[in-house]
DSSP file (Angstrom, degrees, kcal/mol; ACC not computed):
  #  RESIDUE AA STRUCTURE BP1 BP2  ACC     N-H-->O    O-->H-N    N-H-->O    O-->H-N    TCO  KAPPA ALPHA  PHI   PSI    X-CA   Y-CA   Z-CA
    1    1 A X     >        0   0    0      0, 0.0     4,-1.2     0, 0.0     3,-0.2   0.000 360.0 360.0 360.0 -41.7  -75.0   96.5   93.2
    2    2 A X  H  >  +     0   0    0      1,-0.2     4,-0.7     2,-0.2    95,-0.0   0.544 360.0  61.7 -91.2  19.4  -76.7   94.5   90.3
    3    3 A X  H >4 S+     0   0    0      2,-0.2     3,-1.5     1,-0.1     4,-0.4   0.925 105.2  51.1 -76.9 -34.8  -74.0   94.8   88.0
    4    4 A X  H >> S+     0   0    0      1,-0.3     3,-3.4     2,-0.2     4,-1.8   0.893 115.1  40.7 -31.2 -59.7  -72.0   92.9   90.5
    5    5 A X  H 3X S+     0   0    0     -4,-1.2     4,-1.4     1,-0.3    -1,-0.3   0.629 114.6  51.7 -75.8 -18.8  -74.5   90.4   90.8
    6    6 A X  H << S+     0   0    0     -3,-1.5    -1,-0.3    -4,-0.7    -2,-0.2   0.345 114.2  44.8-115.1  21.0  -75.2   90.4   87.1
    7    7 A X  H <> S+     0   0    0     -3,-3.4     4,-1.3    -4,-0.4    -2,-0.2   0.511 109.4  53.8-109.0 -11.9  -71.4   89.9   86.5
    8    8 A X  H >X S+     0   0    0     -4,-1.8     4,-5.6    -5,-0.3     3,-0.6   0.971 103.8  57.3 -64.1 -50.6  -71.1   87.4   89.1
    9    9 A X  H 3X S+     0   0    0     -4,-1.4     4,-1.7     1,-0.3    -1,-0.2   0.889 104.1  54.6  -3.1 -72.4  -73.8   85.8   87.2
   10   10 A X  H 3> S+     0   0    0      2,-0.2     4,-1.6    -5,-0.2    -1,-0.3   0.896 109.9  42.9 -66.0 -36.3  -71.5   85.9   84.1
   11   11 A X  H <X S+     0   0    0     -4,-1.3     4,-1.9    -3,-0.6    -2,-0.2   0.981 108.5  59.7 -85.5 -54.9  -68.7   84.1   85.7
   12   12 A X  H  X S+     0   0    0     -4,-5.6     4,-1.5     1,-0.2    -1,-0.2   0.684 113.1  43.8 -34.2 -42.2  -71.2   81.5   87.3
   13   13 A X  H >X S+     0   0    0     -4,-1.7     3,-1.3     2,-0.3     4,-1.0   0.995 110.1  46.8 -92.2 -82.7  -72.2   80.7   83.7
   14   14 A X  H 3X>S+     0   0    0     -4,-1.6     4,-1.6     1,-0.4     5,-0.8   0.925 117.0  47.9 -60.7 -43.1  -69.2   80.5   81.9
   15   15 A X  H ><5S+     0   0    0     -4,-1.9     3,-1.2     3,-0.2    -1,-0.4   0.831 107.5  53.7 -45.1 -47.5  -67.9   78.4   84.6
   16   16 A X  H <<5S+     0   0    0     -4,-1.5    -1,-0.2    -3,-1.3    -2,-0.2   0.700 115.3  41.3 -72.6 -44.7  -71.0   76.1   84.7
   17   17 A X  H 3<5S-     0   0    0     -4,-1.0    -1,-0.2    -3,-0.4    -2,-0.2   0.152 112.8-119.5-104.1  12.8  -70.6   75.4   80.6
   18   18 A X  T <<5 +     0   0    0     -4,-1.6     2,-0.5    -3,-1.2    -3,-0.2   0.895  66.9 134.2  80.7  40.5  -66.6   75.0   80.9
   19   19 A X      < -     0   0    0     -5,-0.8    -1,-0.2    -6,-0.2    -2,-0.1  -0.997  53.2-137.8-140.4 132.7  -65.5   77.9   78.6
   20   20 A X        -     0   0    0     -2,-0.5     2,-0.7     1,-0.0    -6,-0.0  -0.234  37.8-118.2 -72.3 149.3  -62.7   80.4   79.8
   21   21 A X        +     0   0    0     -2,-0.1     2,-0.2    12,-0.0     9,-0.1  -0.869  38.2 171.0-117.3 132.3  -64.1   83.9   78.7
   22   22 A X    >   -     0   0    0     -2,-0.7     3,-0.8     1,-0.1    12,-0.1  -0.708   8.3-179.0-141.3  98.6  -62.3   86.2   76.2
   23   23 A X  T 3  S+     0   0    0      1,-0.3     2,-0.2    -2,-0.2    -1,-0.1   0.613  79.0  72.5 -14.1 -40.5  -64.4   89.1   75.2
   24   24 A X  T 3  S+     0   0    0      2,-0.0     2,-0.5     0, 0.0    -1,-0.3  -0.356  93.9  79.9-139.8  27.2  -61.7   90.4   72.8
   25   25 A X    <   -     0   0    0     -3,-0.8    -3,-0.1    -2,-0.2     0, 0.0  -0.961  54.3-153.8-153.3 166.5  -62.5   87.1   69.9
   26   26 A X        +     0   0    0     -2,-0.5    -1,-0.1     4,-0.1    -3,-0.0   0.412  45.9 132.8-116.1   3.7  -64.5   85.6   67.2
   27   27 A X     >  -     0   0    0      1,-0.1     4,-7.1     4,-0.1     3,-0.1  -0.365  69.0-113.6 -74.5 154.4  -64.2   82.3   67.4
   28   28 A X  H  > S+     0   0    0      1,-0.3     4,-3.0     2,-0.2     5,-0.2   0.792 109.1  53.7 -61.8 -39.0  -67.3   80.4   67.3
   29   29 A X  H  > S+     0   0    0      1,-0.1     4,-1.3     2,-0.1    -1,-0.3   0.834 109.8  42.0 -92.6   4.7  -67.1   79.2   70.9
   30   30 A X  H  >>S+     0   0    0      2,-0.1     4,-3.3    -3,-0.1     5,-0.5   0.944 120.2  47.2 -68.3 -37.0  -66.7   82.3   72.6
   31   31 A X  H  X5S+     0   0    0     -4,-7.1     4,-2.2     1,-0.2    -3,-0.2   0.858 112.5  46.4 -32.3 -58.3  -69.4   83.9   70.3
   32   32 A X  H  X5S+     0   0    0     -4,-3.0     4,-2.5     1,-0.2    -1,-0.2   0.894 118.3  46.3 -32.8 -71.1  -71.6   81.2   70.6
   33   33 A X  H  X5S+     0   0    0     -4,-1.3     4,-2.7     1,-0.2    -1,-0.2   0.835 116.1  40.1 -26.2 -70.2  -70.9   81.5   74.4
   34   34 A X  H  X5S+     0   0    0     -4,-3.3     4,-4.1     1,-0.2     5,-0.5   0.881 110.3  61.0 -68.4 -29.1  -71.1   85.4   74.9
   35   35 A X  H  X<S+     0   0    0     -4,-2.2     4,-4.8    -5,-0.5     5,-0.4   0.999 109.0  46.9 -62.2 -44.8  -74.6   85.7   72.2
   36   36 A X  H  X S+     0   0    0     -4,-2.5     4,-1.3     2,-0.2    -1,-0.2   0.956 111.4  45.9 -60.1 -52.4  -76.5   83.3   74.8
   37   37 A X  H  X S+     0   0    0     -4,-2.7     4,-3.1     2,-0.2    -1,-0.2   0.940 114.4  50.0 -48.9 -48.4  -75.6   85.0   77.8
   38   38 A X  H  X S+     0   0    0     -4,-4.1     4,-2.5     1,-0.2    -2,-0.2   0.992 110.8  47.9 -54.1 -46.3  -76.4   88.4   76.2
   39   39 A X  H  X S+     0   0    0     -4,-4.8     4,-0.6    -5,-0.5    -1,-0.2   0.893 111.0  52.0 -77.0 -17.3  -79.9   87.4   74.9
   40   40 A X  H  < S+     0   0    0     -4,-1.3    -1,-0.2    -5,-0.4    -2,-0.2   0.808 110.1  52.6 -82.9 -26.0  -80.8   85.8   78.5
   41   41 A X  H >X S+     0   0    0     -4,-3.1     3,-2.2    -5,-0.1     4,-1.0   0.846  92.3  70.8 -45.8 -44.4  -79.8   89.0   79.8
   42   42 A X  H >< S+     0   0    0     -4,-2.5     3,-0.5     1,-0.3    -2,-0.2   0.880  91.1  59.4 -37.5 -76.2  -82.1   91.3   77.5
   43   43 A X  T 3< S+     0   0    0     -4,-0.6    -1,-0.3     1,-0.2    -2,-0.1   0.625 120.4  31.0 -45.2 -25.2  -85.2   90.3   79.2
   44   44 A X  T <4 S+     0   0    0     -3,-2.2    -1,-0.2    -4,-0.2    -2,-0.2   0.897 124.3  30.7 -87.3 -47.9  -83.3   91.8   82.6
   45   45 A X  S << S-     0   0    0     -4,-1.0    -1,-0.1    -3,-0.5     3,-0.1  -0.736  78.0-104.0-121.6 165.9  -81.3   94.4   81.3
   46   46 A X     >  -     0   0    0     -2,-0.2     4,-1.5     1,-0.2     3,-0.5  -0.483  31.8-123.8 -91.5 178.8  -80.8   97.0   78.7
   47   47 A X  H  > S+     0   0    0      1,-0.2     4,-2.1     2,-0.2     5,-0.4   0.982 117.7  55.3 -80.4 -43.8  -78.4   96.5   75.9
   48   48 A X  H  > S+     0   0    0      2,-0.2     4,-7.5     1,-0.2    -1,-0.2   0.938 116.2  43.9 -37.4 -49.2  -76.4   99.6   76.6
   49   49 A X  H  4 S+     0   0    0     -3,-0.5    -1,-0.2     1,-0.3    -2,-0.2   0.974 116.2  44.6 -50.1 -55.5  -76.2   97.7   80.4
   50   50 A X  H >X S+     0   0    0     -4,-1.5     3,-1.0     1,-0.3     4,-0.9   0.726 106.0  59.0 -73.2 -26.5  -75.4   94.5   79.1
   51   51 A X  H ><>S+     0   0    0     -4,-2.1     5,-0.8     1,-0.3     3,-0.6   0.884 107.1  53.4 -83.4 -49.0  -72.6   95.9   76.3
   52   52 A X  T 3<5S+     0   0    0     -4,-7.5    -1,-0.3    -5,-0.4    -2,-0.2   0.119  97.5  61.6 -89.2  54.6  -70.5   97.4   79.5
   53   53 A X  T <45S+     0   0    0     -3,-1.0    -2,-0.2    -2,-0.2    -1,-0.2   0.530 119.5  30.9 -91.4 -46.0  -70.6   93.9   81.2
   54   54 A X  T <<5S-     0   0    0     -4,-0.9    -2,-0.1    -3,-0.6     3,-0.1  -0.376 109.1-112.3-125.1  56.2  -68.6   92.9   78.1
   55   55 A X  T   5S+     0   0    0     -2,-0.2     2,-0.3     1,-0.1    -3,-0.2   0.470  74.2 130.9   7.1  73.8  -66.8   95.8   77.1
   56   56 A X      < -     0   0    0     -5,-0.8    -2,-0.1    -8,-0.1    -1,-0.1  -0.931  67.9 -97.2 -80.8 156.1  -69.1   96.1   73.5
   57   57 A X    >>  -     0   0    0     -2,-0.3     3,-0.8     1,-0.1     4,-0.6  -0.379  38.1-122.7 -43.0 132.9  -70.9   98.3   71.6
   58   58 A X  H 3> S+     0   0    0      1,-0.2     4,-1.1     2,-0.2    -1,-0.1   0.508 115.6  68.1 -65.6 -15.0  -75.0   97.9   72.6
   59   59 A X  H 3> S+     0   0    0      2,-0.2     4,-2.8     3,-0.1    -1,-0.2   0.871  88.1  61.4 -32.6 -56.5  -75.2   97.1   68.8
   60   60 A X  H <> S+     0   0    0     -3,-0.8     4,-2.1     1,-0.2    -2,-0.2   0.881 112.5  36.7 -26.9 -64.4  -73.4   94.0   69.6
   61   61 A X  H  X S+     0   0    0     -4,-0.6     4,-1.2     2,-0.2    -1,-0.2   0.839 108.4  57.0 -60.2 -39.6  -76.3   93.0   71.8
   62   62 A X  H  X S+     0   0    0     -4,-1.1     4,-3.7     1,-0.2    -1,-0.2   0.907 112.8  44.8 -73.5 -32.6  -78.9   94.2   70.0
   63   63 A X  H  X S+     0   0    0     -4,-2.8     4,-1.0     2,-0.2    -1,-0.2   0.918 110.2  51.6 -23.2 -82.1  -77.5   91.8   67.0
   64   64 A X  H  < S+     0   0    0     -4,-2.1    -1,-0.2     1,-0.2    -2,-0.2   0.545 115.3  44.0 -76.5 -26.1  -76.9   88.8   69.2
   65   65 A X  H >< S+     0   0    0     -4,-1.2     3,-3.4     2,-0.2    -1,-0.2   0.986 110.7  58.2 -94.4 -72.9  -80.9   89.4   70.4
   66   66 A X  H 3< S+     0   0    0     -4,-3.7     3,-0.3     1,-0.3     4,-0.3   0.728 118.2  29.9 -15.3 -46.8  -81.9   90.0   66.4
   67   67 A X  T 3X S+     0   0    0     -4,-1.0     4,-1.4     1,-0.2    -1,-0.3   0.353  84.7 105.7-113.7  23.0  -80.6   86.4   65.5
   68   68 A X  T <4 S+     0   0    0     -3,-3.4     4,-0.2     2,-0.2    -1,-0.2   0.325  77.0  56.9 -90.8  18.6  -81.2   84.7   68.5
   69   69 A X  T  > S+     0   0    0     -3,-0.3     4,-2.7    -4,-0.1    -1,-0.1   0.684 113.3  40.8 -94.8 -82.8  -84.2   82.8   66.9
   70   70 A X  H  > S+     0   0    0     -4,-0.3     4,-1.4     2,-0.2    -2,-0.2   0.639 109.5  53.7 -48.6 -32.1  -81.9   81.5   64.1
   71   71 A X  H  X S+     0   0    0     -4,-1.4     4,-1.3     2,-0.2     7,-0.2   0.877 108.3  51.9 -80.6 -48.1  -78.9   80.6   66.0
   72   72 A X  H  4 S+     0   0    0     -5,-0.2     3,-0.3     1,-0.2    -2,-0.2   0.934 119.6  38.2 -51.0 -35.2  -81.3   78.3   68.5
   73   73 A X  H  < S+     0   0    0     -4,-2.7    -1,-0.2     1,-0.2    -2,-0.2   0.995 135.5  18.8 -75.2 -50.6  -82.7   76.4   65.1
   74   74 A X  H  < S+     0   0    0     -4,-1.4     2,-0.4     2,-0.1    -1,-0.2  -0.399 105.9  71.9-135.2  37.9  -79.0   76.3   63.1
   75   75 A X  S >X S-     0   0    0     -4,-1.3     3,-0.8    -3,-0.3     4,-0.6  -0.841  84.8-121.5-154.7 136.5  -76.1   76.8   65.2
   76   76 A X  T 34 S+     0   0    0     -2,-0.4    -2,-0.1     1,-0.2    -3,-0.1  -0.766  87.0   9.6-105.4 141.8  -75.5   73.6   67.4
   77   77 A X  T 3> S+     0   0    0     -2,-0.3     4,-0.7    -5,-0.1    -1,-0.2   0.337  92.2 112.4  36.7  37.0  -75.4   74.0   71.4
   78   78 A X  H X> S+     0   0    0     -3,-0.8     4,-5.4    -7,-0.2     3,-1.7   0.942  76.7  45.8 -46.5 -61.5  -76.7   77.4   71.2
   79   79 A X  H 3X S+     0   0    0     -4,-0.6     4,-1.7     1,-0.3    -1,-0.1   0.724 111.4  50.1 -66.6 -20.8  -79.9   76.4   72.8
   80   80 A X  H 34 S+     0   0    0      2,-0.2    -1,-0.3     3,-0.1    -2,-0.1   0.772 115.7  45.2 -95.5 -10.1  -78.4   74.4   75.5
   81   81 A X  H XX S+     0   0    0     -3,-1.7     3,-3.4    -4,-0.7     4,-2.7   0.896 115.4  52.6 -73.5 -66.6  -76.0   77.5   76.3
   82   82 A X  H 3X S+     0   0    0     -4,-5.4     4,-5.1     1,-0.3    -2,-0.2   0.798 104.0  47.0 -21.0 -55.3  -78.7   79.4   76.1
   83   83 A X  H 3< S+     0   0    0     -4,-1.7     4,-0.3     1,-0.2    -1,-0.3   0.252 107.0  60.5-104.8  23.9  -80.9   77.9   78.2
   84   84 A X  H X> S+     0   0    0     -3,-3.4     4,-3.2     2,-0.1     3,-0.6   0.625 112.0  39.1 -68.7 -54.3  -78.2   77.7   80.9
   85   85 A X  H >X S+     0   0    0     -4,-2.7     4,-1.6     1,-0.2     3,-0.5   0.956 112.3  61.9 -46.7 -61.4  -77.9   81.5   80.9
   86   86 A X  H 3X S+     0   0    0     -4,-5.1     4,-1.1    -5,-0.2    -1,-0.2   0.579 112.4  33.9 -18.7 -54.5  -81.8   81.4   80.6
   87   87 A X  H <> S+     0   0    0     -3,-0.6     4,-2.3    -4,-0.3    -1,-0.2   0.691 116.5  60.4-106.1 -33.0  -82.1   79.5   84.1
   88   88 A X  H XX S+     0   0    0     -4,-3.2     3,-1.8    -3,-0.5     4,-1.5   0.975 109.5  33.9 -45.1 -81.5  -79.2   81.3   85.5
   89   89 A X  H 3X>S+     0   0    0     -4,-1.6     4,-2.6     1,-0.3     5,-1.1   0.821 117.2  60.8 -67.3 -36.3  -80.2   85.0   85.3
   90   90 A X  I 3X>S+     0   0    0     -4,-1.1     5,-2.1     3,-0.2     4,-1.3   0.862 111.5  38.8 -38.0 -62.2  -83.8   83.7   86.0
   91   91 A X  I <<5S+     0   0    0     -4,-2.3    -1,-0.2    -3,-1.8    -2,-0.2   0.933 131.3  22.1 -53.1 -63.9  -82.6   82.3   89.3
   92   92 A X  I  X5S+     0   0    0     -4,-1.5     4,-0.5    -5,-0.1    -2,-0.2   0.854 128.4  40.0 -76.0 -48.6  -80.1   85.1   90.6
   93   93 A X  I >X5S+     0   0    0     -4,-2.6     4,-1.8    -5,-0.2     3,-0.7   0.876 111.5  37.8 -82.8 -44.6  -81.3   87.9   88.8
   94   94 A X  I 3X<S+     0   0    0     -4,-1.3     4,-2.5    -5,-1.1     5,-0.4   0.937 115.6  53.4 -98.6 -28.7  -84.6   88.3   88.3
   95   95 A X  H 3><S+     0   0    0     -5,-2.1     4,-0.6    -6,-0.4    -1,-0.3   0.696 105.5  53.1 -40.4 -29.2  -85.5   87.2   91.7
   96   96 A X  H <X S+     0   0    0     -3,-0.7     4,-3.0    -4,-0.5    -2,-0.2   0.662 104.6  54.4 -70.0 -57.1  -83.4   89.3   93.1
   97   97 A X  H  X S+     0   0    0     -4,-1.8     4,-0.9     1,-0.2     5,-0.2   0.860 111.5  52.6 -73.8 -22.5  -85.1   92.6   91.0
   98   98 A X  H  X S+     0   0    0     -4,-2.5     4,-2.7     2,-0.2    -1,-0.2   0.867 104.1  49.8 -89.6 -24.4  -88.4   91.5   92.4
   99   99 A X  H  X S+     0   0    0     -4,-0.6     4,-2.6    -5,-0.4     5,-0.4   0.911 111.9  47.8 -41.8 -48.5  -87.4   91.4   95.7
  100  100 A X  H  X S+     0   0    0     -4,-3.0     4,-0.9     1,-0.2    -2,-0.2   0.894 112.3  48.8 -77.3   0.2  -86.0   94.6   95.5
  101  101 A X  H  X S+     0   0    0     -4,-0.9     4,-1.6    -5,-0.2     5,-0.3   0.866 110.9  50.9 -82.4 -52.4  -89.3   96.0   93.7
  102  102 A X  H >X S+     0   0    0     -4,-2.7     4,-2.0    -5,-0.2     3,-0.9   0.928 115.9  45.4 -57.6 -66.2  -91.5   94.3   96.6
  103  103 A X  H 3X S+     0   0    0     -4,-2.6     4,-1.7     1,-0.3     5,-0.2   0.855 106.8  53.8 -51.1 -77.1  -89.0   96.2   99.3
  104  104 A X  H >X S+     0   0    0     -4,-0.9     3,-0.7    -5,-0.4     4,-0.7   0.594 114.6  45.5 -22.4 -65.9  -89.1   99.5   97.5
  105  105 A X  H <X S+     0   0    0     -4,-1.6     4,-2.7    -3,-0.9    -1,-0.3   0.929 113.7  45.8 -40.5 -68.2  -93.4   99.1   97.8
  106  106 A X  H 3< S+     0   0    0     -4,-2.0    -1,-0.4    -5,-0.3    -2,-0.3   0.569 112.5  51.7 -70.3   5.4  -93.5   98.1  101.4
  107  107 A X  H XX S+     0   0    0     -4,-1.7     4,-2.9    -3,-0.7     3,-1.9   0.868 114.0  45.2 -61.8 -65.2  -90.8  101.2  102.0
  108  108 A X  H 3< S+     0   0    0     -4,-0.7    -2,-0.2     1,-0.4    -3,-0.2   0.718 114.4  50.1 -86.8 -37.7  -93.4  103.6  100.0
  109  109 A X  T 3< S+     0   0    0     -4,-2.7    -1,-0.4     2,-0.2     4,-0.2   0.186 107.5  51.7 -83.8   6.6  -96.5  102.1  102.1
  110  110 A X  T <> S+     0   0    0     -3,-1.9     4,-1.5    -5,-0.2    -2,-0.3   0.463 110.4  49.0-121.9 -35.1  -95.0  102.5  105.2
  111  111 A X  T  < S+     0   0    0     -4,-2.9    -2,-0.2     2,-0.2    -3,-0.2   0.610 113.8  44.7 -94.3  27.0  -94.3  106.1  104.4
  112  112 A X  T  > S+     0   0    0      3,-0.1     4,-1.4     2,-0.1    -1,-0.2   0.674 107.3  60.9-101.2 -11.7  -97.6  106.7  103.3
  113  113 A X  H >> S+     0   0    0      2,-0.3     4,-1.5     1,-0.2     3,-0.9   0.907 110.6  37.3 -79.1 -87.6  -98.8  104.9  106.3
  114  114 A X  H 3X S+     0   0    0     -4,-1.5     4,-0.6     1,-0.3    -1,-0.2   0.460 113.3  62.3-103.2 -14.8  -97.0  107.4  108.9
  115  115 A X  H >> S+     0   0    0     -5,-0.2     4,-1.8     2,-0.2     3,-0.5   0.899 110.4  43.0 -80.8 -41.6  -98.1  110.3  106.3
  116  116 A X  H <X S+     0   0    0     -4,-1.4     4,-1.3    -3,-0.9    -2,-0.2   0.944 108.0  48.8 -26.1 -83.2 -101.4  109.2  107.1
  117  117 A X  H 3X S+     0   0    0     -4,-1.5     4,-1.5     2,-0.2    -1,-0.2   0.650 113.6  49.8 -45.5 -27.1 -101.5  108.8  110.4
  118  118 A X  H <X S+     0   0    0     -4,-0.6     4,-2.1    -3,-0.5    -2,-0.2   0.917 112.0  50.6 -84.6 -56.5  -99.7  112.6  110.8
  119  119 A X  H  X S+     0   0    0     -4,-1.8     4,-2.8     1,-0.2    -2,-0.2   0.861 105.9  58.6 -42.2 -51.6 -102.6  113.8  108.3
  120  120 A X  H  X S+     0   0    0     -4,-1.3     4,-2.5     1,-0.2    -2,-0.2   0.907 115.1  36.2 -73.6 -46.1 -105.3  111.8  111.1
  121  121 A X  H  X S+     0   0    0     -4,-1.5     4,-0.6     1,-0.2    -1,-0.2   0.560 103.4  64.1-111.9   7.5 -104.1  114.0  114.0
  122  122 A X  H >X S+     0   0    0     -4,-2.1     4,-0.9    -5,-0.1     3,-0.7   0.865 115.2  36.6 -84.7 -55.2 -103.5  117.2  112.4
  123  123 A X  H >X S+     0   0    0     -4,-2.8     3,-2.5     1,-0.2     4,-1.6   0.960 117.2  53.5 -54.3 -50.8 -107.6  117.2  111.7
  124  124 A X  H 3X S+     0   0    0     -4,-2.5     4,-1.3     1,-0.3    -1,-0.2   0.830 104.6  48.5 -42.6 -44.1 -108.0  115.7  114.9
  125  125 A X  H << S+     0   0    0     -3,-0.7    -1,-0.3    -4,-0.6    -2,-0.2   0.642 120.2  50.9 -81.8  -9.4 -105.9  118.6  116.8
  126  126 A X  H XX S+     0   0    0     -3,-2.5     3,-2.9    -4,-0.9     4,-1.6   0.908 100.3  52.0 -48.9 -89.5 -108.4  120.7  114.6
  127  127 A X  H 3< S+     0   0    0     -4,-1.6    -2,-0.2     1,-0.3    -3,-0.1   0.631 111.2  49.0 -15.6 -33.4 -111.3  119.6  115.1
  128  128 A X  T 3< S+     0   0    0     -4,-1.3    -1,-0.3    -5,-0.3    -2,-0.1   0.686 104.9  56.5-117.4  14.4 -110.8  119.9  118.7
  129  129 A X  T <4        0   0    0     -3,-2.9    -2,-0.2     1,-0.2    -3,-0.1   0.551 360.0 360.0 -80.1 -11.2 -109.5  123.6  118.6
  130  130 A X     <        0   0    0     -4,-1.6    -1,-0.2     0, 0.0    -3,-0.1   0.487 360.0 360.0 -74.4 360.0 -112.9  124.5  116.8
């Protein structure tokens, strides 16, 4: 389920900064494009994840993450692609993974919480067989 969300994500984006997506090229603005979405992904996902979103290599990513320092100083409207992606996955994504980490908790505390409670009247049903 979150690669859906984290390809819907991808379309939201390129739609948002007007750019058709083509994986499969080298021109500077799909590069530009795809290297900002990847590095605003890392912090969510791993490069392996993020390399089959866009049919590449996890080299690819790790690259695009490696120079993403340098492109935001020297390569004009990185940073403002960037920090679209940035505020995207921020929004959809990461909110999203902490919800489902908070679920996952209260799931685990509610079955330690009836493991508990099972534990309180097995002594109890001891305690009065003694």
């Amino acid at each position: 389920m979150l690669i859906e969300q984290v390809k819907q994500v991808v379309d939201d984006y390129y739609d948002s900064i007007g750019v058709e997506p083509n994986y499969n090229t080298r021109k500077a603005e799909q590069a530009q494009s795809r290297a900002a979405i990847m590095c605003a992904l890392r912090d969510t996902l791993s490069a392996t994840a993020i390399a089959k979103i866009f049919g590449k290599h996890h080299a690819t990513v790790l690259h695009h993450k490696k120079s993403h320092e340098a492109n935001i100083s020297c390569w004009e409207g990185y940073n403002h692609k960037y920090e679209i992606a940035r505020s995207m996955v921020n929004v959809n994504l990461r909110s999203k993974t902490v919800q489902s980490q908070i679920n996952r908790i209260e799931s685990e505390i509610q079955r330690l919480n009836e493991s508990a409670e099972k534990l309180k009247n097995s002594i109890k049903l001891i305690s009065e067989n003694e």
